[in-house]
N, C-alpha and C positions, 0 to 999 in steps of 0.2 A: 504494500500500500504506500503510498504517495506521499510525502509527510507537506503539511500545507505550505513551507516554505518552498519545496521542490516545487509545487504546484504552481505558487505566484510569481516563480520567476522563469516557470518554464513558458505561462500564457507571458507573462511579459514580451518573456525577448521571442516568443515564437520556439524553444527549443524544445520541440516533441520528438528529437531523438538521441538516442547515447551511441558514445560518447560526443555531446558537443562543448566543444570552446569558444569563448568569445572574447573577445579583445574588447574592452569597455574603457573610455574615456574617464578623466576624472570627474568630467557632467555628467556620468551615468550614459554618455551616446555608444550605442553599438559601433566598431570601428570596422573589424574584422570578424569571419566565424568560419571555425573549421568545422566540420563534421565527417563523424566516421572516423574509424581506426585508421592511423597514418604510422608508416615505421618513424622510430626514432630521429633522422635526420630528418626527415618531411616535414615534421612537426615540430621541430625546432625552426626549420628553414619559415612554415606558417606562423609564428607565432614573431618573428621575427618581421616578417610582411605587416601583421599587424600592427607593431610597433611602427614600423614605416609610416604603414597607411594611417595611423595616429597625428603624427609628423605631420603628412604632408596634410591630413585636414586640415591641423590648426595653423596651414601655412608655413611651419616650419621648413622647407624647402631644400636644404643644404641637410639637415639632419634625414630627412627622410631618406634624400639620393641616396648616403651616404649607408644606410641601413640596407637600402635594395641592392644596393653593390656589393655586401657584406654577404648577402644572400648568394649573389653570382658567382661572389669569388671559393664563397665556401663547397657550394653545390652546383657549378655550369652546368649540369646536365641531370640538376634534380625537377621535381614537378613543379615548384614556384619559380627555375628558370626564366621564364618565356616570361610571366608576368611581372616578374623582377626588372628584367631587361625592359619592360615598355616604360614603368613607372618611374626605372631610372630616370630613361630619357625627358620624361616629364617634367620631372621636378625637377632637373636639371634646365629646362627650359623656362619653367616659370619664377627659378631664382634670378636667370640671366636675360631673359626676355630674347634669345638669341634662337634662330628657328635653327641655325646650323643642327641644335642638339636634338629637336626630332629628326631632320636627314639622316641624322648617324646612325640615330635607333633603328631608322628602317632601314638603313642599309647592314647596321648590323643582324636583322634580320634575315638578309640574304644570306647567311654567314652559316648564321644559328636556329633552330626552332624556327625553321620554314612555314611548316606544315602545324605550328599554332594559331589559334584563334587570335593569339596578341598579335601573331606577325601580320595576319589579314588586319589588323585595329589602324597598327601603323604603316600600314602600305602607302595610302594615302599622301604619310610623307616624304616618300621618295621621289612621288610626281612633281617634274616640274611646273611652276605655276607661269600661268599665261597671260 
């Protein structure tokens, strides 16, 4: 049985499955959530994204990149790669206001994690614009 605190923070955050994790601000905002069994690295590497994605909500920018890189360098070729690699590029652009740094993502794209959903996100900025 359910004990009522399990119960008011599972309708809360929406969390009707185990095991889930949430990365929660210090306003109580959901940031990140994993769900499901993830091995050991995986779940370091998510929890770590969250932290990120923490970051760069509160506009932290430099902190955040800085986190998503942490992820790259530790795991190139773990599951939160491909998303790591886009969100770098991001907040890397919106510290410097410099579009060079989405080009790079999407060319680094071409490189890496082709065949992800992030690489189709940042295709777009590979095109020349007219």
């Amino acid at each position: 049985m359910k004990s009522p605190e399990f119960a008011k923070h599972s309708e809360q955050y929406s969390a009707f499955w185990t095991p889930t994790i949430l990365v929660i601000d210090p306003d109580g905002v959901e940031r990140h959530r994993i769900e499901g069994f993830l091995p050991a690295e995986d779940f370091l590497d998510q929890l770590e994204m969250g932290l990120a994605r923490g970051h760069f909500q509160h506009r932290e920018w430099d902190e955040a990149e800085r986190l998503f890189r942490e992820v790259l360098e530790r795991h190139p070729h773990g599951e939160a790669a491909a998303e790591a690699t886009y969100w770098a590029g991001v907040s890397h652009y919106k510290a410097t206001g410099d579009a060079s740094a989405l080009q790079n993502t999407a060319e680094e794209f071409t490189h890496h994690h082709q065949d992800s959903p992030w690489a189709t996100r940042a295709s777009v900025w590979g095109q020349p614009h007219a």
